[in-house]
C-alpha positions in Angstrom: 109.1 104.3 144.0 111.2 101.8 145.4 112.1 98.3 144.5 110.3 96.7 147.1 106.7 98.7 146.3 107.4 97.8 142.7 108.0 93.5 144.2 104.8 94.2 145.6 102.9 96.0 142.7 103.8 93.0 140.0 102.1 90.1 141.5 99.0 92.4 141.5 99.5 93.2 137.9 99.5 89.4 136.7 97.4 87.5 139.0 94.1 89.0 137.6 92.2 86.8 135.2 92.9 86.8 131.5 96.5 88.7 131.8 98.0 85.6 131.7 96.7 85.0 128.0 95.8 88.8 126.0 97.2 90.8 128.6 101.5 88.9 128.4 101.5 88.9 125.0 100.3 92.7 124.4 103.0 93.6 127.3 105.8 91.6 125.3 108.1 93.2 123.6 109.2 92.0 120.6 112.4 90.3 121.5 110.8 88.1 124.4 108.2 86.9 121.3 111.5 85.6 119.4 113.0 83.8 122.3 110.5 80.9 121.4 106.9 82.4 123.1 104.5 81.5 119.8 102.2 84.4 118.9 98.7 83.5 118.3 98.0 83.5 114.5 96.4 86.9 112.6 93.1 85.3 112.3 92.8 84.5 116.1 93.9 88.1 116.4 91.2 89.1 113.5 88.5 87.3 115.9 89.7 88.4 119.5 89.7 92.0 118.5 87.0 93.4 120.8 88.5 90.4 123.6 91.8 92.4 123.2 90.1 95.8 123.8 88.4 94.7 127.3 92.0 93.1 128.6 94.3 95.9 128.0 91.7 97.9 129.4 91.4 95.7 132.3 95.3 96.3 132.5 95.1 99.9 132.0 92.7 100.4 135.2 95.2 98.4 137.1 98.2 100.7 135.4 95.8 103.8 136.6 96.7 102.6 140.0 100.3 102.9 139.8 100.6 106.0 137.4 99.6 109.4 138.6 97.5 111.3 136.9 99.6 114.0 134.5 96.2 115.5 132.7 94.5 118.9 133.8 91.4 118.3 136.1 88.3 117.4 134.4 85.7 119.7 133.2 84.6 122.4 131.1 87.3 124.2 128.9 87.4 128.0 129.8 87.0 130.4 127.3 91.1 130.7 127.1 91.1 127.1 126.4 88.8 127.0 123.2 90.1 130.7 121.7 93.8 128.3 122.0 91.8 125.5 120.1 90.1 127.4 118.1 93.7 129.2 116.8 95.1 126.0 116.4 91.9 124.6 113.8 92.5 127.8 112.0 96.7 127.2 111.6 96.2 123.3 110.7 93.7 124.5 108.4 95.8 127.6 106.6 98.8 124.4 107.1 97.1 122.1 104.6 96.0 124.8 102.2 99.8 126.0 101.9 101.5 122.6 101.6 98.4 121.2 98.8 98.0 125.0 96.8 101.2 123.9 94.3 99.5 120.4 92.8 96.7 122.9 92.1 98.8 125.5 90.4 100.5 122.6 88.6 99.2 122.9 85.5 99.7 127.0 85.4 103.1 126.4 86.7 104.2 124.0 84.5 103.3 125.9 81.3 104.5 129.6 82.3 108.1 128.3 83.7 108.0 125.4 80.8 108.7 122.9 83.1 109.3 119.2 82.6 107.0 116.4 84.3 109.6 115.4 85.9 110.8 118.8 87.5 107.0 119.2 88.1 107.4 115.6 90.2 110.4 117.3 92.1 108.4 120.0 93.0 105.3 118.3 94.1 107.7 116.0 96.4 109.5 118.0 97.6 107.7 119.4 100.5 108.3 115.9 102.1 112.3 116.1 101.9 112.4 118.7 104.8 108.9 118.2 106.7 109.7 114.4 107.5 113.6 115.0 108.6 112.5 117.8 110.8 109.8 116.7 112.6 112.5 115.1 115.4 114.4 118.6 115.3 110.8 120.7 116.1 109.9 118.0 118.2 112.8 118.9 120.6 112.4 122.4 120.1 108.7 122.3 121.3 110.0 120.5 124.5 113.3 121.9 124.9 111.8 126.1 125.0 108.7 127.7 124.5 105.8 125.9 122.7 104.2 129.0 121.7 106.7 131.1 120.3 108.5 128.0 118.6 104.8 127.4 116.5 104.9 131.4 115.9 108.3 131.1 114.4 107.1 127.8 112.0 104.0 130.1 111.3 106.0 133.4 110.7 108.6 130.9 108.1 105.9 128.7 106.5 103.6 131.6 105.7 106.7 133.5 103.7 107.3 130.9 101.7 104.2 130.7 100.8 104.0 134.3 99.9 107.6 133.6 98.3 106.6 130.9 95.9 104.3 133.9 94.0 107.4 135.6 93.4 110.1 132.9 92.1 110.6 132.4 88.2 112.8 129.4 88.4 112.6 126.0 89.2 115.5 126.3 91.6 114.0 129.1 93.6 110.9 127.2 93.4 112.3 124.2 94.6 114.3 126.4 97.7 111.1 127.7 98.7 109.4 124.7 98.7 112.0 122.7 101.3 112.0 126.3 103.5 108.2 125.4 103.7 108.2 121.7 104.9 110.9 123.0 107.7 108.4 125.6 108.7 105.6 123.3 109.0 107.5 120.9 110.5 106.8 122.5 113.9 103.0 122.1 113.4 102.0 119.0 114.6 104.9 118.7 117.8 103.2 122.4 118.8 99.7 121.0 119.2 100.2 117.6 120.6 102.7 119.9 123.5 100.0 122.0 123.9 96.9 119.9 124.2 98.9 118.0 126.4 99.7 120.4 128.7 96.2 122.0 128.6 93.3 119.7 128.0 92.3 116.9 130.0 92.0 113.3 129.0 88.1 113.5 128.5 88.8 116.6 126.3 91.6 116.0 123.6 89.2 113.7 121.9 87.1 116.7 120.4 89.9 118.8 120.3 92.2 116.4 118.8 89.4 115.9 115.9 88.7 119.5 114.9 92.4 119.7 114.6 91.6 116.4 112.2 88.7 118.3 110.4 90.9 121.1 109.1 93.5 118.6 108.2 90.6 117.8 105.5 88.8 121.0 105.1 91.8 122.9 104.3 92.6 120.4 101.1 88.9 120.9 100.2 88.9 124.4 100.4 91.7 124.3 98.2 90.5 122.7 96.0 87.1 124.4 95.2 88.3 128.3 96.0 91.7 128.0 95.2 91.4 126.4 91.6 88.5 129.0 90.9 90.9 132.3 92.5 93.7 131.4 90.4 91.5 130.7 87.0 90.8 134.4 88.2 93.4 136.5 89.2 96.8 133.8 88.4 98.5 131.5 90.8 101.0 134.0 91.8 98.8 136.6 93.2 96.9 133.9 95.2 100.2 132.5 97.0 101.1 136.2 98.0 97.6 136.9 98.6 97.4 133.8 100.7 101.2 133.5 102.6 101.2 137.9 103.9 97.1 137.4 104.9 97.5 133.9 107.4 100.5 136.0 108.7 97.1 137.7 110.4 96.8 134.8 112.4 99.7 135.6 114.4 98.3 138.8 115.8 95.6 136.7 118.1 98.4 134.1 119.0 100.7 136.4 120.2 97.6 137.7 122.6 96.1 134.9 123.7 98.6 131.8 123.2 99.9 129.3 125.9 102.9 130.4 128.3 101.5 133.7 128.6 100.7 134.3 132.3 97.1 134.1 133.4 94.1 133.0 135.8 92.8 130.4 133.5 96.1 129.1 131.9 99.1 127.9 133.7 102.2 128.4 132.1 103.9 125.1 130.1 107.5 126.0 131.1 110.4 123.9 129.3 111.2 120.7 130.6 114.8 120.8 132.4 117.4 118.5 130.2 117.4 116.3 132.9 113.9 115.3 133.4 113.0 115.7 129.5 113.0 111.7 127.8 115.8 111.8 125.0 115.0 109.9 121.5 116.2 106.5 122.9 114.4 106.5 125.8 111.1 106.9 123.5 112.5 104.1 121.2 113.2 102.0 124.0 109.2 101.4 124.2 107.0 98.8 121.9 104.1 101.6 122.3 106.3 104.0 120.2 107.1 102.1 118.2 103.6 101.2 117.7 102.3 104.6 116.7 104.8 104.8 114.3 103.9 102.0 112.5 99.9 102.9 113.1 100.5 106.4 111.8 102.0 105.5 108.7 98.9 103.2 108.0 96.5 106.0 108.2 98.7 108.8 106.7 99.0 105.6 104.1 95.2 105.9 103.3 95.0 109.2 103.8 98.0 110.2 100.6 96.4 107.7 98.5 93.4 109.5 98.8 94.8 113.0 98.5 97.2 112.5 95.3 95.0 109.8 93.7 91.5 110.5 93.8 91.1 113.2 91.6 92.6 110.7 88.8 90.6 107.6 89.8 87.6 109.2 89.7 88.4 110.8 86.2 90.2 108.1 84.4 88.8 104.9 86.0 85.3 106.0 86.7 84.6 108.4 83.6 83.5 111.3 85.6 83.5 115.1 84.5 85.5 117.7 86.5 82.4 119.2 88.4 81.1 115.3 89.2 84.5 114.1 90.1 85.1 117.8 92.0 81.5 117.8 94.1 82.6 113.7 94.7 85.7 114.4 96.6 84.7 117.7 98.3 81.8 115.2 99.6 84.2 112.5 101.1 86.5 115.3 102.6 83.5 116.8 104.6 82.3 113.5 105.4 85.6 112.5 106.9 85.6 115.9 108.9 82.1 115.5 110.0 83.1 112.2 111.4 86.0 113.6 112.9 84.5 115.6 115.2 81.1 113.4 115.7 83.6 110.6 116.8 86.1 112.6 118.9 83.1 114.2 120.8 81.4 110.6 121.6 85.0 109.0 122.5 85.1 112.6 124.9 81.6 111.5 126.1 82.6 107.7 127.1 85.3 108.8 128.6 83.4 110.8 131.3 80.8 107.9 131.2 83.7 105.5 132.9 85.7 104.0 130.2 89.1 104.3 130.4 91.6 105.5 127.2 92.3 102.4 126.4 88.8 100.8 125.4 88.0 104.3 124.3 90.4 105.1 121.6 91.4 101.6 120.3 88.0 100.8 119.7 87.7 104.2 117.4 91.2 103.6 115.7 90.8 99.9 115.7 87.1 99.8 114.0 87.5 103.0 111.4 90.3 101.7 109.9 88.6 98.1 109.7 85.5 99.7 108.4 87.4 101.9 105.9 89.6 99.4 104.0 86.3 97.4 104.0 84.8 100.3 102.6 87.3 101.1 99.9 87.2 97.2 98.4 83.8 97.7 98.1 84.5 101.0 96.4 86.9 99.6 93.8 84.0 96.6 92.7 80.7 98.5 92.9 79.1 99.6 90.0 79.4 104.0 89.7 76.7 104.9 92.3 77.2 102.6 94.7 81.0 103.4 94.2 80.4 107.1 95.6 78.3 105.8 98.5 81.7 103.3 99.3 83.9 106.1 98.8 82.1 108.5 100.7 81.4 105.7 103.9 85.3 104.9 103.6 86.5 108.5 103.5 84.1 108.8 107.0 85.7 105.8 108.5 88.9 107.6 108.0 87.7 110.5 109.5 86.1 108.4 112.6 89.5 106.9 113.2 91.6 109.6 113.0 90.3 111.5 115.8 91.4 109.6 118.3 94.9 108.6 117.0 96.6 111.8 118.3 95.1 111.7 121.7 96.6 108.5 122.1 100.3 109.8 121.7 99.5 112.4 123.5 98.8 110.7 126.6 100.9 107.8 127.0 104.2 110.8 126.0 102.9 113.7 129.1 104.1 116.8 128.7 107.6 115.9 129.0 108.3 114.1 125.8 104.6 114.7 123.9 107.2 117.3 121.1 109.7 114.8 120.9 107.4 111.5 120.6 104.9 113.7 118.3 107.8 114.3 116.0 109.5 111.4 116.0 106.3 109.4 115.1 105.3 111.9 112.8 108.6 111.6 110.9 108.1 107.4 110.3 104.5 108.2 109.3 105.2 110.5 106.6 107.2 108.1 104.5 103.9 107.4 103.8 103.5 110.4 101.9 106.5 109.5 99.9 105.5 105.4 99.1 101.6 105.6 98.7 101.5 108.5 95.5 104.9 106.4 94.5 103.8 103.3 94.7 100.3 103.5 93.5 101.8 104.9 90.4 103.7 101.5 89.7 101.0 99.2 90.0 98.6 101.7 87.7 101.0 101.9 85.5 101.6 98.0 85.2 98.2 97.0 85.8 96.4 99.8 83.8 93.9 100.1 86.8 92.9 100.8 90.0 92.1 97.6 91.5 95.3 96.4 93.1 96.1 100.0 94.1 92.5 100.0 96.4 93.2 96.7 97.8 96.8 97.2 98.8 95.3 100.5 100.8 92.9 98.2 102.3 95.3 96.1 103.3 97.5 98.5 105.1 94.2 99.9 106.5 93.5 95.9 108.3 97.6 96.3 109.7 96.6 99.4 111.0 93.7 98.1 112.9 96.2 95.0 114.4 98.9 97.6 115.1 97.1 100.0 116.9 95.0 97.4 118.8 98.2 95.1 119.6 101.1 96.2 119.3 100.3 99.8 120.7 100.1 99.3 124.9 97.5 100.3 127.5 96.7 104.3 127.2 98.1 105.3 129.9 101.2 107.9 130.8 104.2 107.1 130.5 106.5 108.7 134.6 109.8 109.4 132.8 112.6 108.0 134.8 115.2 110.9 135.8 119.3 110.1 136.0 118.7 107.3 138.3 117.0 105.0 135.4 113.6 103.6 135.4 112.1 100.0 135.8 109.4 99.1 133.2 105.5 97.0 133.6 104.7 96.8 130.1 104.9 100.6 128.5 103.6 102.2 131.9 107.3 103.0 133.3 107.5 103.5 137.4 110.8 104.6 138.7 
């Protein structure tokens, strides 16, 4: 596009009513708000969040006009399509059973190896010192060759050190195996935003984006119930070698059936050239990257403090037995799932009503996150039953906003940069899982309760909601500029 069709484009883009006001500010970037432009203050922002919603997606339809269309057609998935999404639920869901099965061996652990508490720390933490670094490095990868045999290889090496970690009798070993596995699931999350990307259309990756979601909480859950009672059974090591050589099943399928492979119904998602592919700092270069970072580690914020703290809440604040505190929190992770996939099929269904991305997955993101740090202050206050209900409403919010949070990187990134953008944000949003167990520790331990703990997730929850719904731009993809450089409306970039 030249420079004279883009002169003509961007009186269009600003004459329509309203983008003067909502629709300039949520185009700014940050360092044209600091040259003396005045923000309008959090509680306007509070009050005009639905008024936000309908002018970015007022921009976003005029955005549509100038930004070709880089999803599959619409319609039906084939029967390929949902055996590759139905392969991918299964890995995120073996994924989240590996990385949560050592805080459940902990106490076996500890007392066969006679470790300290604080080794035990090291261990639990350490997952997180390779899986956060990474996720830029598979993010790359996934872009730079082919997606599925890179998430085969992050399979193949995550799944053997699971099976490893039944066969080490030192903290050292342990510890080796435990940073081999957060490189190895590293890949994960990269691999599926590449591949729903490049497979599913818009009006799809809602659903399939939430499933994905579901067994991000089913897998804990499962854990949880059937791992504690195996390895009160038969011993923590046999279930780790049990569980790392049986997923490697999983690969036989994937190998068949996964994307690249030629066929009628699948095209095949060929590497991006070096010169067409968007490096790091051309993703950093945009607000709306910088804004999923930012949202991510909000609800990855919430989501830790539920994972590591709960259990203890529930046992030490609230006075409930194991079973009661067990049947509690297997009941907020399916209610969070359930959710999942109730919200990312309705957000799929508006979509093909008329409503464009924008409306669509803001107003999911933006009012889970409200309703769940609502949700969780009431939790913190309410006497014990009405406690579980709040827990229970807040651990669905959760779920409701979470299904459409990776549908939203995945469209404004295109198959070009959705590995690199996917890792990238994934990397800033898992410092979460590092300050939220870290930090909620501190103010327990100084406070002797839970109270400050449950607002200060609340409170990140409300930034989530302004972050995704401000600071985040219109959904919809970004064209990647090639050697000549690009010129910029907002986050929709038009060469």
């Amino acid at each position: 596009m030249t420079r004279g069709h883009l002169r003509n484009i961007w009186p269009r883009l600003i004459r329509a009513p309203g983008v003067r006001s909502w629709g300039t500010v949520l185009r700014q970037s940050p360092r044209s708000l600091s040259r003396g432009r005045r923000a309008p203050r959090p509680a306007r922002l509070l009050l005009s969040f639905p008024v936000a919603i309908l002018f970015t997606d007022a921009e976003n339809r005029r955005a549509l006009l100038v930004t070709p269309n880089l999803a599959s057609q619409p319609g039906k998935l084939s029967f390929t399509l949902l055996r590759i999404l139905a392969l991918l639920v299964v890995s995120v869901f073996i994924n989240y059973i590996d990385r949560g099965n050592l805080s459940i061996a902990a106490p076996m652990l500890k007392d066969e190896l006679h470790l300290s508490a604080w080794q035990l720390g090291i261990l639990l933490s350490s997952f997180f010192w390779t899986y956060a670094p990474f996720q830029p490095v598979a993010g790359w990868l996934v872009d730079r060759f082919a997606v599925g045999w890179v998430m085969a290889g992050g399979f193949f090496l995550w799944s053997m050190a699971t099976a490893a970690t039944g066969l080490m009798h030192g903290f050292l070993l342990l510890l080796g195996v435990r940073l081999i596995l957060g490189i190895g699931e590293s890949v994960a999350y990269p691999s599926y935003s590449k591949i729903l990307v490049g497979y599913f259309p818009e009006e799809n990756r809602g659903l399939a984006n939430s499933l994905i979601v579901a067994g991000t909480t089913c897998g804990p859950g499962f854990g949880m119930f059937l791992g504690g009672m195996l390895m009160a059974r038969y011993g923590w090591r046999s279930f780790f070698v049990v569980l790392g050589l049986g997923s490697l099943i999983w690969l036989v399928p994937w190998f068949r059936w996964m994307p690249g492979r030629p066929g009628p119904e699948t095209r095949e998602l060929r590497p991006a050239s070096p010169a067409s592919t968007p490096t790091l700092s051309d993703i950093l270069k945009l607000r709306s990257a910088w804004g999923t970072c930012a949202g991510l580690f909000c609800v990855n914020y919430l989501s830790y403090f539920l994972i590591t703290w709960l259990p203890f809440y529930l046992v030490r604040e609230r006075h409930f037995p194991p079973d009661k505190m067990a049947s509690v929190a297997g009941a907020s992770y399916l209610a969070a799932a359930v959710a999942s996939i109730l919200c990312g099929w309705l957000s799929d269904q508006w979509i093909k009503a008329g409503a464009t991305p924008t409306r669509v997955r803001k107003t999911f993101l933006g009012a889970g996150l409200a309703a769940a740090g609502i949700f969780l202050v009431g939790c913190v206050v309410a006497g014990s039953a009405l406690s579980i209900a709040m827990l229970i409403l807040a651990a669905a919010s959760f779920g409701g906003s979470s299904s459409n949070m990776w549908a939203i990187t995945q469209t404004l990134a295109g198959p070009q940069a959705a590995g690199r953008w996917t890792g990238l944000q994934n990397f800033f949003g898992n410092l979460a899982g590092v300050i939220a167990p870290a930090l909620t520790g501190f103010v327990v331990n100084q406070t002797g309760e839970f109270f400050w703990p449950f607002l200060i997730t609340a409170g990140v929850a409300g930034l989530g909601t302004l972050v995704w719904v401000f600071l985040v731009g219109p959904i919809t993809p970004v064209v990647w500029g090639t050697s000549r450089g690009a010129a910029n409306i907002g986050d929709v970039v038009i060469e």
